[in-house]
TORFILUM-575519 format. One record per residue (C-alpha): residue number from 0; x, y, z. Coordinates in Angstrom, 3 decimals. Example, Ala and Ser with C-alpha at 12.3 -4.5 7.8 and 13.67 -1.06 7.14 Angstrom:
% residues 2
[r 0,[12.300,-4.500,7.800]]
[r 1,[13.670,-1.060,7.140]]
This chain:
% residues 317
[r 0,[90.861,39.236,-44.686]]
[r 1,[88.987,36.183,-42.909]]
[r 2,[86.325,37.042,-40.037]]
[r 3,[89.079,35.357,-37.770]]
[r 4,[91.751,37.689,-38.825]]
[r 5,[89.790,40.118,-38.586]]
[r 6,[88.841,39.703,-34.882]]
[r 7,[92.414,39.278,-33.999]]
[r 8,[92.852,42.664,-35.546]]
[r 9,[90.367,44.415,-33.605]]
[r 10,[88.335,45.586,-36.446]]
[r 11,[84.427,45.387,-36.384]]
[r 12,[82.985,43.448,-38.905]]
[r 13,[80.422,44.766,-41.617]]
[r 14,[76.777,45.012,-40.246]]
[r 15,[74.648,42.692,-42.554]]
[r 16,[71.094,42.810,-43.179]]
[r 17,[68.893,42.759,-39.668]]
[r 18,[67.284,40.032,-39.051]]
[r 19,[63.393,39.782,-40.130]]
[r 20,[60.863,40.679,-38.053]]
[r 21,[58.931,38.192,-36.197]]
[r 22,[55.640,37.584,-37.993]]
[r 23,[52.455,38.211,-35.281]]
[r 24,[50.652,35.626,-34.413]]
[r 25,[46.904,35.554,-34.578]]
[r 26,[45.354,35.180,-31.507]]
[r 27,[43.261,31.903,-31.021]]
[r 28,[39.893,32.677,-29.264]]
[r 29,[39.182,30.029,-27.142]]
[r 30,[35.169,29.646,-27.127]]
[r 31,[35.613,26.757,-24.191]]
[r 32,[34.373,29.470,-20.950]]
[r 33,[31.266,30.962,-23.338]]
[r 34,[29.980,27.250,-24.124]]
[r 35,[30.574,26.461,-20.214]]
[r 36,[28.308,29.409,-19.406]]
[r 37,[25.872,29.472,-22.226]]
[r 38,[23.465,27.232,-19.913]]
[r 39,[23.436,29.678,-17.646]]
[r 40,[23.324,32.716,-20.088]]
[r 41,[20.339,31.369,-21.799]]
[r 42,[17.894,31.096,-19.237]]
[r 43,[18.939,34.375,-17.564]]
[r 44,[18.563,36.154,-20.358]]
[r 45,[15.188,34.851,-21.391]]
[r 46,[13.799,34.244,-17.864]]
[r 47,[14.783,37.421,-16.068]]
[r 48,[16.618,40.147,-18.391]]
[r 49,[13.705,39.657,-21.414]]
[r 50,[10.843,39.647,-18.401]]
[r 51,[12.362,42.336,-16.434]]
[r 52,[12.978,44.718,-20.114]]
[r 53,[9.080,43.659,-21.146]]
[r 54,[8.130,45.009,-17.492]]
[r 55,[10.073,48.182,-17.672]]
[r 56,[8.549,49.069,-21.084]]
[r 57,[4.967,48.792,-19.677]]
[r 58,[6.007,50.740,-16.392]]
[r 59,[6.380,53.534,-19.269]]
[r 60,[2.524,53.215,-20.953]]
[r 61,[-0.781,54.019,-19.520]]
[r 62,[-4.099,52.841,-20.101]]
[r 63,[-7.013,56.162,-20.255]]
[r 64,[-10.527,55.420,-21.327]]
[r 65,[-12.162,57.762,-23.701]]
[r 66,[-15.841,58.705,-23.833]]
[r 67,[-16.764,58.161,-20.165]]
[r 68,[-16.731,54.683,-17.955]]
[r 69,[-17.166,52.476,-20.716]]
[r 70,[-15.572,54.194,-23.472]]
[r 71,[-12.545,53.020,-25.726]]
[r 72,[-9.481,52.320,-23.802]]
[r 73,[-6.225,53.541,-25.031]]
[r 74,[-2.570,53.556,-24.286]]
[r 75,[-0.068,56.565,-24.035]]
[r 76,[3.144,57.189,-23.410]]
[r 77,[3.277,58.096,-19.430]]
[r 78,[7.444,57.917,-19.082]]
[r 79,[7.917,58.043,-15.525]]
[r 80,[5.010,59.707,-13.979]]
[r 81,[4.094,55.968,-12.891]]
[r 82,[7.185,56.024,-10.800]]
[r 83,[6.195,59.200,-8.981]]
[r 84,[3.209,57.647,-8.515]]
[r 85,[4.597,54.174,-6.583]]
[r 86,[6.823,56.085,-4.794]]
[r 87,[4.239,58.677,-3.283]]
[r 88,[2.125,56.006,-2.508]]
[r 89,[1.837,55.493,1.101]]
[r 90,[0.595,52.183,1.447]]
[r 91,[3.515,50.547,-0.959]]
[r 92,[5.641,52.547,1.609]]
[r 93,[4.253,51.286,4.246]]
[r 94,[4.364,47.545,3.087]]
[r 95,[8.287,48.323,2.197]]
[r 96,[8.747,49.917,5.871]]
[r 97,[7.274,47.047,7.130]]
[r 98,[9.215,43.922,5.162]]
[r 99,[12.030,46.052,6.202]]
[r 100,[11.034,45.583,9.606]]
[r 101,[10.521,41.858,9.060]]
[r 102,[14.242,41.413,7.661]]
[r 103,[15.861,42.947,10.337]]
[r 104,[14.633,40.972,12.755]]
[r 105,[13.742,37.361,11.059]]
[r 106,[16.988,37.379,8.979]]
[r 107,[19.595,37.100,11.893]]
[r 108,[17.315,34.881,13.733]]
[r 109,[16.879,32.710,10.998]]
[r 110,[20.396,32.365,10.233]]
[r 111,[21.632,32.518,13.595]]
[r 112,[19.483,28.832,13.778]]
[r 113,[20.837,27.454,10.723]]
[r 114,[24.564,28.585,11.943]]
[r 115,[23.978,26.625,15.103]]
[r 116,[22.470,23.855,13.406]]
[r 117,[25.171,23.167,11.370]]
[r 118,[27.774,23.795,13.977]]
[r 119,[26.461,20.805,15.924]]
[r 120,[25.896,18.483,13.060]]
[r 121,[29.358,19.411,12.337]]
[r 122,[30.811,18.438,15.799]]
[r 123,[32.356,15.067,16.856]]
[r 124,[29.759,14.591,19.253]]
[r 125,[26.397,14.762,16.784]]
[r 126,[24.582,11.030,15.992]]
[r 127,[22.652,10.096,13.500]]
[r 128,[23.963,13.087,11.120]]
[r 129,[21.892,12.116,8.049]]
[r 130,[18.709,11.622,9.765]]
[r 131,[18.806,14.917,11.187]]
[r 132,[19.792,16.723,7.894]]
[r 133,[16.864,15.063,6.105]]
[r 134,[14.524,15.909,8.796]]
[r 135,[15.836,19.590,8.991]]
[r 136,[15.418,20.338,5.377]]
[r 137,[11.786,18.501,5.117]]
[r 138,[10.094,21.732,5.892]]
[r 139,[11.978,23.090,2.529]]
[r 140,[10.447,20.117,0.747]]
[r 141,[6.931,21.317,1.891]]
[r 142,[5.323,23.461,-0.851]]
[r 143,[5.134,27.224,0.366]]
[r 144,[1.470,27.418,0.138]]
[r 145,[0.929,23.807,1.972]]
[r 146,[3.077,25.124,5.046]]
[r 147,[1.042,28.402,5.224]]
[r 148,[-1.700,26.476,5.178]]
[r 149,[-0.728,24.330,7.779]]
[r 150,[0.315,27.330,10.343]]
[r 151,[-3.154,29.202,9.450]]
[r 152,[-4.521,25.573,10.764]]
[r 153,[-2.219,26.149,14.132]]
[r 154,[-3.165,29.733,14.505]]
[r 155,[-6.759,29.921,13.940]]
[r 156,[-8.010,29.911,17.610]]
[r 157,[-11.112,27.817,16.173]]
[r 158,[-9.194,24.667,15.399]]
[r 159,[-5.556,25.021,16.643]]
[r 160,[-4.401,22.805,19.914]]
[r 161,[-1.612,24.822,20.548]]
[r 162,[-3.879,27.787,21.587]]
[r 163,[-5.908,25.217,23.285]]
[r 164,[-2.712,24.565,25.107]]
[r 165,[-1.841,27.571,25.913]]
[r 166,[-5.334,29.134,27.256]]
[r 167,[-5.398,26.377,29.776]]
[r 168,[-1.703,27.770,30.277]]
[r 169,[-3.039,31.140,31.123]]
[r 170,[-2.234,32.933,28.198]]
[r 171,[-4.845,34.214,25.344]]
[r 172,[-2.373,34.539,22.172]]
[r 173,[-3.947,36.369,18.937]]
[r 174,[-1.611,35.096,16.342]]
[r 175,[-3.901,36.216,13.415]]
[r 176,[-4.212,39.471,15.092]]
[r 177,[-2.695,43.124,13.954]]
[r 178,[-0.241,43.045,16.272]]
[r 179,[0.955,39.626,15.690]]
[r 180,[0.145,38.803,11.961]]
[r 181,[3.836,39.970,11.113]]
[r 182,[5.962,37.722,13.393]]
[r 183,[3.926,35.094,12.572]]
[r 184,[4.575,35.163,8.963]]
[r 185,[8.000,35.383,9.875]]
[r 186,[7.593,31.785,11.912]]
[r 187,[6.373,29.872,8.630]]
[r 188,[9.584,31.718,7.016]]
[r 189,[11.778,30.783,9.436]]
[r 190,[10.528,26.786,9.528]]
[r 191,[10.747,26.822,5.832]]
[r 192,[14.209,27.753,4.878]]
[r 193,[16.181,27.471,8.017]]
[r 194,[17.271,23.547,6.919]]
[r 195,[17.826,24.955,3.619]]
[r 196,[20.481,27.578,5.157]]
[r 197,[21.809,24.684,7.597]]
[r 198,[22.553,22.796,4.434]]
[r 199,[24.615,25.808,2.479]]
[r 200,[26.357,26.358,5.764]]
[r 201,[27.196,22.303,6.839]]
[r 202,[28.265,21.323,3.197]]
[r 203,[31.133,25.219,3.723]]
[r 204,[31.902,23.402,6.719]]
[r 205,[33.155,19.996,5.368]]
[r 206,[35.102,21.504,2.399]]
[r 207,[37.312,22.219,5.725]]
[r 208,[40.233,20.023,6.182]]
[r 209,[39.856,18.198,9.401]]
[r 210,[43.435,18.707,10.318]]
[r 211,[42.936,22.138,11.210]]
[r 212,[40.686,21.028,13.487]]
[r 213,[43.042,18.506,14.716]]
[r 214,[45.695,20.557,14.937]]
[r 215,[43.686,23.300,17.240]]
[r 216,[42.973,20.254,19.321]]
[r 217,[46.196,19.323,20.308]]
[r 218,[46.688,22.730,21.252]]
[r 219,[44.222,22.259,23.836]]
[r 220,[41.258,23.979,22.497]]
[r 221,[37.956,22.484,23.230]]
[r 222,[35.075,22.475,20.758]]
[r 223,[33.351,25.528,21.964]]
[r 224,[36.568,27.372,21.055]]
[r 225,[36.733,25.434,17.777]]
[r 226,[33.450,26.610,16.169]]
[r 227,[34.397,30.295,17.644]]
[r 228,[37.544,30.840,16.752]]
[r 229,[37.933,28.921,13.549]]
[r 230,[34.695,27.533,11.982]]
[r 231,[32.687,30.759,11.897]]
[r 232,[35.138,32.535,10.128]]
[r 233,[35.777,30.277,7.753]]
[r 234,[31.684,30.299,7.151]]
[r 235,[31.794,34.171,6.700]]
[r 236,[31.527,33.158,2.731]]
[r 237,[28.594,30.946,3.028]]
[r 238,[26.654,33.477,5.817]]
[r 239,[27.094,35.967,3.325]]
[r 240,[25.512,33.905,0.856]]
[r 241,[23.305,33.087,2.761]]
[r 242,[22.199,37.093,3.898]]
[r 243,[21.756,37.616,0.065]]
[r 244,[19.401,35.143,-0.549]]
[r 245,[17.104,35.914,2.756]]
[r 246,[17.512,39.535,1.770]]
[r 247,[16.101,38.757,-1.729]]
[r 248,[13.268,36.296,-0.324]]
[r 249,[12.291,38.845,2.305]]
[r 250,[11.379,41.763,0.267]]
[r 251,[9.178,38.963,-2.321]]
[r 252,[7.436,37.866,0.138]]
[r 253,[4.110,37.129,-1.064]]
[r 254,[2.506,33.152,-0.158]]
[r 255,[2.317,33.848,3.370]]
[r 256,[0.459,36.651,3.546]]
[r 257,[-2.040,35.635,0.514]]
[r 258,[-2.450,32.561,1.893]]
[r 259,[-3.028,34.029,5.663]]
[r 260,[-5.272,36.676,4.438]]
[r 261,[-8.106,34.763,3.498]]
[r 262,[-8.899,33.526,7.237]]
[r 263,[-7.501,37.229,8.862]]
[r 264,[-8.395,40.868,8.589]]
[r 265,[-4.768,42.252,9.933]]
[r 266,[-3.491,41.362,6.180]]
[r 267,[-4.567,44.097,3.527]]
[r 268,[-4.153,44.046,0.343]]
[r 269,[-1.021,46.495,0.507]]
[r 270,[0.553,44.383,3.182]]
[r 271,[3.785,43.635,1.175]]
[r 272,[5.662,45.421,-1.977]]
[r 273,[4.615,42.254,-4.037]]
[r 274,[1.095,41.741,-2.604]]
[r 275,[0.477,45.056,-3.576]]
[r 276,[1.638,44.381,-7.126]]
[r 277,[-0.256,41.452,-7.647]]
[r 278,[-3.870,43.277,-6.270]]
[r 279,[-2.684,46.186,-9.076]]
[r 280,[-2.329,43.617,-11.899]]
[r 281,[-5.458,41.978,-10.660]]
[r 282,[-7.141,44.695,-10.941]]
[r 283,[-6.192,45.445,-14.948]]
[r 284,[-3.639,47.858,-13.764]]
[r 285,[-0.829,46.374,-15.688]]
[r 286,[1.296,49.654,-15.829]]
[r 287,[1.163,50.815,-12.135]]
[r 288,[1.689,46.921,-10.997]]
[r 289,[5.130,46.606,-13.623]]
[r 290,[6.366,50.038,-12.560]]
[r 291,[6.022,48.863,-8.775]]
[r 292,[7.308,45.904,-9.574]]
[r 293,[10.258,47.054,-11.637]]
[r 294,[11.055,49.923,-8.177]]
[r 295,[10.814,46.497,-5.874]]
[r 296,[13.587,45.002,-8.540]]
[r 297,[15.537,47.990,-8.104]]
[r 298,[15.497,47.880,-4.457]]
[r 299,[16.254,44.446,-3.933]]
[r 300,[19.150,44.971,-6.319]]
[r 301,[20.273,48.258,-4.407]]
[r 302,[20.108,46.019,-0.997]]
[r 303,[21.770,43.198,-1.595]]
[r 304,[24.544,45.067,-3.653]]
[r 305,[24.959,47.219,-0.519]]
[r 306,[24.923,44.591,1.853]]
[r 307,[27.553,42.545,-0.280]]
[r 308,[29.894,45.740,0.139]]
[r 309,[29.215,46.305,3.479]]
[r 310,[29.895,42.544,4.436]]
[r 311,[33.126,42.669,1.838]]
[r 312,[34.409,45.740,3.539]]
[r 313,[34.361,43.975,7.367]]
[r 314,[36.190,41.233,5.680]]
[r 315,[39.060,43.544,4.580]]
[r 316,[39.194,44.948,7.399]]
């Protein structure tokens, strides 16, 4: 009987043989994203993971003498007593209490400049655009310990016009005092990196297409409502950015203050987490210096991680 007679007759035909399986690929690995970030991965992992492991290891040692003051020096295994130490010591807390301090108020002020900065290089009324981002990210361009030394020059009531100035103005300012010292460091901060900020911020704002803009215009909105209502949130990205980078720089700061101590009592050696690290290692106190520099890594980390979620979890919201 033919398959077509067989149809015709309702009968089902004989089951043959199932059909092979299909034979499994193998998987290509595509090695194009690891070369892309192998320029990347290199100097990270030499430059900070391999500095940051070498640290941590020595947080761990300590260095004892033997046989009096100048006996042999030797090196033990100290785990994390070291640690303890840092973190019961109440000048590094007071130095971390007081960059703290310093953040909170220099950070927004800083990048409450740089927002408005960019906001009116960014609107159709601002001339002469690339003169004035040139000449607000000079101060960048000035090495850190050149603009500290310039401000000591402007402080020190010895040699500085602008407390000339302001003595014939009535008032007797102490900028190198105690009470003072901190707020100006966070001056020379603020001149230094507020252009660099404006920049991040200015080159969010022109990956904006201009027809939104446009289009809010037509509706009637002036400019003021513009940069309100649609340009700061679209820089929430970049002020983030931004906050993470200041929060970084803030709690290593270090040129200031070294530079502004030699001409000012107010600044001991203690006065910041990293100034404190680098008198320790000065001192030949490697271990104490990596272990308080290793807890300063750790905080840093623990900051900017938290402010990342905190920032991520308005944005949700």
């Amino acid at each position: 009987m033919t398959a077509v007679q067989t149809a015709e007759a309702g009968a089902v035909p004989p089951a043959g043989p199932p059909p092979p399986a299909p034979v499994p690929r193998r998987r290509r690995r595509n090695w194009a994203p690891a070369l892309f970030l192998l320029p990347f991965f290199v100097p990270f992992v030499l430059f900070t993971l391999v500095p940051v492991g070498y640290a941590f290891s020595q947080s761990l040692l300590r260095t004892e003498r033997t046989g009096g003051t100048f006996g042999r020096r030797t090196t033990v295994f100290a785990g994390f007593d070291q640690y303890a130490e840092v973190l019961g010591d109440p000048e590094f807390l007071a130095g971390v209490a007081r960059v703290l301090v310093f953040g909170l108020v220099q950070i927004p002020v800083m990048l409450l400049l740089a927002l408005v900065l960019a906001l009116l290089l960014d609107s159709t009324v601002a001339r002469l655009k690339r003169f004035f981002r040139i000449a607000y990210f000079v101060p960048y361009g000035v090495p850190g310990v050149i603009a500290a030394i310039m401000w000591a020059f402007l402080y020190d009531p010895r040699l500085s016009p602008i407390v000339d100035l302001l003595k014939d103005a009535g008032a007797e300012p102490d900028f190198l005092g105690s009470g003072m010292m901190l707020w100006s460091i966070g001056n020379i901060v603020t001149w230094t990196y507020t252009g660099y900020n404006m920049l991040i911020i200015y080159a969010a704002l022109q990956a904006v297409p201009s027809d939104i803009y446009e289009a809010a215009r037509m509706d009637g909105a002036s400019e003021a409502k513009i940069a309100w209502r649609i340009k700061v949130p679209i820089l929430r990205p970049a002020l983030i950015l931004t906050g993470v980078f200041s929060i970084i720089g803030t709690l290593q700061l270090f040129t200031e203050p070294q530079v502004l101590r030699s001409i000012s009592t107010s600044i001991t050696s203690t006065y910041t987490p990293n100034l404190a690290a680098y008198s320790l290692a000065s001192a030949d106190n490697y271990s104490e210096a990596a272990a308080m520099s290793v807890t300063l890594a750790l905080a840093t980390f623990v900051l900017s991680f938290g402010f990342l979620k905190l920032t991520g979890r308005k944005a949700d919201s």
